[in-house]
N, C-alpha and C positions, 0 to 999 in steps of 0.2 A: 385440299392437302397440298403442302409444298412439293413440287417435284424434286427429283432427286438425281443428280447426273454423277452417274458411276462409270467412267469409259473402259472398255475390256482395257487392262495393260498390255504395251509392247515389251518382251525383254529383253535386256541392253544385257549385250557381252561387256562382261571387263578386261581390259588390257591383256594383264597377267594371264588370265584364263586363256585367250588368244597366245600367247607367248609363249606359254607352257604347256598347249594342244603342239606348237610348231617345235617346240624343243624335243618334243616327243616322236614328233615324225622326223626330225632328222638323225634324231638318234634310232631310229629305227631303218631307216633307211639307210645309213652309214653304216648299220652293225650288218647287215643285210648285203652291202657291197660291199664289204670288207668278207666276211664269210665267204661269202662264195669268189672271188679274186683270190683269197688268202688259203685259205681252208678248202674249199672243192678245187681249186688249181683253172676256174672256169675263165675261159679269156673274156675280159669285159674293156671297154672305151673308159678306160680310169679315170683317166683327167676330166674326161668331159661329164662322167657322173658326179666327180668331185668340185666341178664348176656349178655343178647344178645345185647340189647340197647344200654347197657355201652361199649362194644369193639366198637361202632360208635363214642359212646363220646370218650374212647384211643387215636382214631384213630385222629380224629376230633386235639384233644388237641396237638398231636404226631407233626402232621402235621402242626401247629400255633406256634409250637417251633423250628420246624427242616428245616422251609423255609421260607422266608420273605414272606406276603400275596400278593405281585407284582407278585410273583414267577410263569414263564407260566408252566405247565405242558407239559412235552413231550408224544408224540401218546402214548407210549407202558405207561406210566403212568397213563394216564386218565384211557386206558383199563385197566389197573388193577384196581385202583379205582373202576372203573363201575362193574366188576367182582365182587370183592368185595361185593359192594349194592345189587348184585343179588345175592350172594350165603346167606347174612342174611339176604334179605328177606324172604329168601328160609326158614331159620332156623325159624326165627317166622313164617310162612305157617306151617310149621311142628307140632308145639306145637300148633296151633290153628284150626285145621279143615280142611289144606291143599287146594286144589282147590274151596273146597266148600266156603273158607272163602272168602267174595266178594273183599278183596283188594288183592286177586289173581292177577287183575287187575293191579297192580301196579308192577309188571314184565317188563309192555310197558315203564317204564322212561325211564330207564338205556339206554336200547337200542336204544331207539328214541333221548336220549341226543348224544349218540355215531355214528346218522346214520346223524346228524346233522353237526358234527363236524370231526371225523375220516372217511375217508378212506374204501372204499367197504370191502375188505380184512378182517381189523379187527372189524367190524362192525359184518359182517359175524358169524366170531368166535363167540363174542359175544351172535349173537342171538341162534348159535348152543348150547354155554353154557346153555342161558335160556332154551333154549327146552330141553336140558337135567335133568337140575334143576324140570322144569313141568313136567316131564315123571314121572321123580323120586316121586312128591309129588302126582300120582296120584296113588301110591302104597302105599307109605309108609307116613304115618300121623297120629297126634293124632286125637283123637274125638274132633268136632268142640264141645266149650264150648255153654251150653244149660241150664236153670230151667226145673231141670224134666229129663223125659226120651228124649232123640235125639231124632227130627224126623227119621225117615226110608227114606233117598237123594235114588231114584234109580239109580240103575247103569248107565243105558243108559242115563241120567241127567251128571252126573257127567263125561262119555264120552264125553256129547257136550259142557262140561266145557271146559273139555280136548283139545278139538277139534278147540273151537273159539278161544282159547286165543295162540295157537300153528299157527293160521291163522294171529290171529291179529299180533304176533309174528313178521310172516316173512312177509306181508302186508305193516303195518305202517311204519316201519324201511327204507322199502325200498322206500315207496311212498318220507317219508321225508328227503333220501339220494338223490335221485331224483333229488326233488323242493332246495335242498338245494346247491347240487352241479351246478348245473344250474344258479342258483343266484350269484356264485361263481366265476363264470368262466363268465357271463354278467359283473360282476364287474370288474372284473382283462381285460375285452376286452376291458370297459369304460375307464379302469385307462389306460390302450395303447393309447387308441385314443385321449384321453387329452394330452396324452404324447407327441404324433406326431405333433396333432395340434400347443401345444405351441412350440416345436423347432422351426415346420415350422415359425408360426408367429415371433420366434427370429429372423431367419434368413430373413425377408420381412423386421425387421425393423431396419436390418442392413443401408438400405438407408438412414433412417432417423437419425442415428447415424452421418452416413458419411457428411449429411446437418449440422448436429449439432457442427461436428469435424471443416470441412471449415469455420464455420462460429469464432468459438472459433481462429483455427489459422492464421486467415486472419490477426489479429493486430502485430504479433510477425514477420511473414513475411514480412509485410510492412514493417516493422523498419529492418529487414533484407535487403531489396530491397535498404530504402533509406539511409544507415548506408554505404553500398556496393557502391553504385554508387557515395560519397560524398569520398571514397577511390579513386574510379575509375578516379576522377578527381583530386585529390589530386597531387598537383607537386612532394610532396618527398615522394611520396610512390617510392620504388626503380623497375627499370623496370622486375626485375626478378619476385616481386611478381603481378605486375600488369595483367599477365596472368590468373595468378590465381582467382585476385581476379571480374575480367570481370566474370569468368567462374562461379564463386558463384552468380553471381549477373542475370546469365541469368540463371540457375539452382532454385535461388526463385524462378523468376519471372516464369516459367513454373510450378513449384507448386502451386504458385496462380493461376495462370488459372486453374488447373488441381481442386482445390480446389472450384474454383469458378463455376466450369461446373455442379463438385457434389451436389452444394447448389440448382443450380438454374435445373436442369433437372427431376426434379420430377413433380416442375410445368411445364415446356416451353417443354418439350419433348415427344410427344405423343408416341415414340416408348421406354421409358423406362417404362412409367405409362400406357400402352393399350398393346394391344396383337389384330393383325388379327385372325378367327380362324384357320387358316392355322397357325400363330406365335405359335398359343398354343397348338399343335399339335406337333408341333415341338420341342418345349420347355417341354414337356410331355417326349418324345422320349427321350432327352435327360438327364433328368432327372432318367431315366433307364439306360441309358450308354449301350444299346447291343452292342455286336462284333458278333455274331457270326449267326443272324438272320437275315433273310430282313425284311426290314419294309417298305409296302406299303400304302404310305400316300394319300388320296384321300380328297379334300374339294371342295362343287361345290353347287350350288341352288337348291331346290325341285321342281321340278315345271317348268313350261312354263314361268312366271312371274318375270322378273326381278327384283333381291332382292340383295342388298347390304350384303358384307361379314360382318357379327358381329363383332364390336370390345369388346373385352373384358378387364374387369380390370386385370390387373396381380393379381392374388390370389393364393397364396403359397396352399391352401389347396385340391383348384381344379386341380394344377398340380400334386399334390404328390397322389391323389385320383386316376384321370387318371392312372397318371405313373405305379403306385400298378395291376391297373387294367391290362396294357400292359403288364409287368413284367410278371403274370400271365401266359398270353397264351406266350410270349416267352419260360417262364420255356416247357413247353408243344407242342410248334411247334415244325414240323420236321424240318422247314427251312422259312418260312415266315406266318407272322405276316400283318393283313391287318388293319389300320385303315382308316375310312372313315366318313366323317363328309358331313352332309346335313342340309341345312336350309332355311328358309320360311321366312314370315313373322310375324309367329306363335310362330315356334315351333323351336329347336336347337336339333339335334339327333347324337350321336357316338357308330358306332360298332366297336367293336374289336374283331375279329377272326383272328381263325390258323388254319392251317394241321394239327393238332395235333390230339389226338386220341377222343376230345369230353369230355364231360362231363356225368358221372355214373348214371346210371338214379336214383338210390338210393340218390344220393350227390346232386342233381339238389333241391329236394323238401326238403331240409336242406342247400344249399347256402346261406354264410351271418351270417350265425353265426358263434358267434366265435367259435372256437378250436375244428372245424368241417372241415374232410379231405377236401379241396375244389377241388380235381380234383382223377382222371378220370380213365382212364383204366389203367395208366400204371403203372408197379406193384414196383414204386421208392419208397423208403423208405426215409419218409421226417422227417429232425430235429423235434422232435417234441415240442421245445420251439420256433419256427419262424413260418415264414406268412405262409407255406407249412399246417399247420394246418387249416390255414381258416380266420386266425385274420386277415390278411392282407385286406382281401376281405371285412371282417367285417368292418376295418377298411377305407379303402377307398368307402365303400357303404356308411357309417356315414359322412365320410367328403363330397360328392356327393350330398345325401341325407340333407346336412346344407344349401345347394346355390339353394336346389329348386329341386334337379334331381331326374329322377327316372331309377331305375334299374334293369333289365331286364337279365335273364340269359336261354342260350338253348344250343342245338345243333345242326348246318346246317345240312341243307336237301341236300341231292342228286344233284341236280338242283344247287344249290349256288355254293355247290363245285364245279358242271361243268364249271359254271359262269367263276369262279377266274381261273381254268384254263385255258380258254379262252384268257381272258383279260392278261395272262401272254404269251401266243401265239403269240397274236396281239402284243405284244409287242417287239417279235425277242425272245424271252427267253425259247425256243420251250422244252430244255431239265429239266426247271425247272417245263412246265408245266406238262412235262411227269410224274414229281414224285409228284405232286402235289397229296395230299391223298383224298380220298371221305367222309372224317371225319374230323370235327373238332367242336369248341365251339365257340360260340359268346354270347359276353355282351353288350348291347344296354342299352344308358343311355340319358334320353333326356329330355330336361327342356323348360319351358316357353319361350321362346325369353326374352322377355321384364324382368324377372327375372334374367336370367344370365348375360344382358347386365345392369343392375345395379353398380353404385358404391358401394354400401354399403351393 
C-alpha cells in the first residue's frame, strides 16, 4: 500500500490578526493611562508612557504599510512580534508599580498566543524571555502611582507576585501547547482519512464509469459492426482488403460483448458485487501486495452450529482498513503473519497476528491516535511523515470503526504462540515452527453480523 505523508500543520498568524491584537492593546493601555492620570487625578510619568504607547502605534502603522493585511507572518516573525509585546509591557510595568501593578498579569498573552500557534521550541524562548522581563521588574521599578503616601506592599507579597505569575508563566503556555497541538494533529489525521476514503471511493466507482462508458459506446460500435459487415458482403470490395476488413468486424463485435459484460455485471454477478469472507480476506492481502512474508489465512464457523459463510458487499473502505491493519504486523513479523476469521450467527471477528516483537506496553494505551509511534520493540527508525507514526492505524481504525467494527489491540500470550507453532508442525513446516518467536501482536476487530453484511 502507498504510503501516505500527512505532516501535523504549523499555523501562520495573519498580519491583520497581529495588527488588530496590537490596536487592541494600545487602545487599552491608553484608556488605562488616561483614566487614571485623568480621572483618579493619580500622578503618572505621562510622556514617557505615551512614548511607549506610541512606538505600538509606529509599529502598528509600519506594518499596514510594509505588507498587504493578507500577509501570513512567518514562525521567526510572529516571535519577534510577540517579543516585542513583552518587552513594552515590561516598560510600562516599569513606570508604573512593576509586579505590583495588577495588569502584571497580562505577560500571559503573548505567550499563550505563541504556545497556541508556534512550535515548543520557540514558545520556550519566549516564555524564558518573560521570566526574564519578571525577574527584572521585581527589582527594578517605579513607585506604583498612589493619592497620598504608598501603601507599605510587603516583601513576601510581592515574592508570591513573583512567584504565581512565573508559575502561571510556564503552566498555561504549556497546558495551551498541549490542547492545541493535539487538535492539530486530530485535524491533519481527519484530513488523511477523508483523503484515503474519497480515493478509495474514486476507485469503487470506477465500475460505474465503465457501465456508463459501455453504455455511451454501444451506438458507435453498432454502426461499426453494421457498416463492416455491409463491406464484408460487398462484391467489389477487392479480395485483399476483405481479410482485413472480416478482422475489424470480429474485433467490434468482441468489444461489444466485452462492453456489454461491464454494463450488466454489477447487477447479474454476485461475484463482482459480493465478496465470501474467505474473498475478503484475500482481497485484503492483496491489496498489501507482500513478498516477502507468509500469510496464513484461516476462515471457518464459531461454534458447533452450522452457519453459513458471510457474504459481504465489496467495500473499498473495509479492504483498505483491513489491508492498513495487515501491513502493520507484516512491517513487524519475522516471517509470518496469521490471519483468521470466525463467525456465528451473531457476530463477525478478525485477528491479525505475527512473530514479531509485540507491541510496547507504553504504545498499547496510546494506539489509534494519530502520529503516535504505533509499534513496538524494535528500535527501527520510521519516516516520520508516513503510517509508521500511527496515522495509518488511526486511519484504518476510523474506516473499521464507519461499518460498525470494533477494535481491539494486545499482545499474545505464551500459549497462542505455542498454538501457532503447532499448527505450523502439523502442517510438515517443522523448521518454520522452530523459528516461530514467543512474541508477537494481535488486532482483533469484530462487528455485528447483520451490520457488516449490509448493503448500505
Amino acid at each position: 500500500m502507498d504510503s501516505l505523508t500527512v505532516p501535523v500543520p504549523a499555523l501562520s498568524l495573519r498580519l491583520r490578526v497581529q495588527i488588530f491584537l496590537r490596536w487592541l492593546a494600545v487602545i487599552g493601555q491608553l484608556g488605562a493611562v488616561l483614566v487614571v492620570f485623568f480621572g483618579f487625578g493619580f500622578p503618572l510619568p505621562l510622556v514617557e508612557l505615551l512614548l511607549v504607547i506610541s512606538l505600538s502605534v509606529a509599529l502598528n502603522i509600519w506594518l499596514a504599510l510594509r505588507f498587504p493585511f493578507s500577509h501570513l507572518l512567518t514562525r521567526t516573525q510572529t516571535a519577534g512580534y510577540l517579543a516585542y509585546d513583552l518587552a513594552q509591557l515590561s516598560a510600562l510595568l516599569y513606570l508604573t508599580g512593576g509586579l505590583i501593578n495588577p495588569f502584571a498579569l497580562l505577560f500571559l498573552a503573548p505567550v499563550t498566543i505563541s504556545a497556541s500557534l508556534l512550535d515548543a521550541r520557540t514558545t520556550a524562548i519566549l516564555v524564558a524571555f518573560a521570566s526574564l522581563l519578571v525577574t527584572g521588574l521585581l527589582f527594578f521599578y517605579q513607585p506604583l502611582p498612589w493619592q497620598g503616601a504608598p501603601p507599605q506592599i510587603p516583601e513576601l507579597y510581592r515574592i508570591g507576585l513573583f512567584a504565581a505569575l512565573l508559575l502561571a508563566l510556564a503552566f498555561i503556555p504549556s497546558y495551551v501547547w498541549r490542547v492545541s497541538r493535539e487538535g492539530r494533529r486530530m485535524s491533519a489525521a481527519l484530513t488523511a482519512t477523508r483523503s484515503v476514503l474519497a480515493r478509495e471511493q474514486r476507485l469503487s466507482a470506477l465500475d460505474g464509469l465503465a457501465a456508463a462508458a459501455a453504455h455511451q459506446l454501444g451506438t458507435p460500435l453498432g454502426t461499426i459492426v453494421l457498416v463492416s459487415g455491409e463491406l464484408k458482403n460487398s462484391k467489389d470490395l477487392p479480395e485483399a482488403l476483405r481479410e482485413d476488413v472480416h478482422l475489424m468486424r470480429e474485433q467490434a463485435l468482441r468489444c461489444r460483448e466485452i462492453l456489454a459484460s461491464l454494463s450488466s455485471e454489477e447487477d447479474h454477478d454476485p461475484v463482482i458485487s459480493t465478496l465470501s469472507m474467505r474473498g475478503f480476506l484475500d482481497e485484503a492481502v492483496l491489496e498489501v501486495g507482500l513478498q516477502d512474508k507468509k500469510i496464513h489465512i484461516e476462515c471457518r464457523a464459531n461454534g458447533t452450529l452450522a452457519t453459513p459463510e458471510p457474504r459481504l458487499q465489496r467495500r473499498p473502505e473495509l479492504i483498505y482498513g483491513l489491508g492498513n491493519i495487515i501491513e502493520n504486523a507484516s512491517e513487524f513479523a519475522s516471517g509470518h503473519v496469521w490471519l483468521r476469521a470466525t463467525y456465528s450467527a451473531q457476530q463477525v471477528v478478525i485477528e491479525v497476528s505475527d512473530d514479531g516483537p509485540g507491541f510496547a506496553p507504553d504504545i498499547l494505551a496510546h494506539l489509534g491516535e494519530p502520529y503516535t509511534s504505533s509499534r513496538r520493540h524494535s528500535g527501527r527508525k520510521e519516516n516520520s511523515g508516513e503510517f509508521g507514526l500511527g496515522l495509518g492505524f488511526f486511519i484504518a481504525r476510523t474506516l473499521l470503526q464507519r461499518s460498525g467494527g470494533q477494535i481491539r489491540a494486545r499482545n499474545l500470550r505464551p500459549h497462542e504462540a505455542a498454538e501457532r507453532a503447532a499448527s505450523l508442525d502439523n502442517r510438515g513446516d517443522t523448521n518454520a515452527a522452530n523459528k516461530v518467536s514467543a512474541t508477537g501482536a494481535c488486532v482483533t476487530i469484530s462487528w455485528p453480523r447483520e451490520r457488516l453484511e449490509r448493503t448500505h
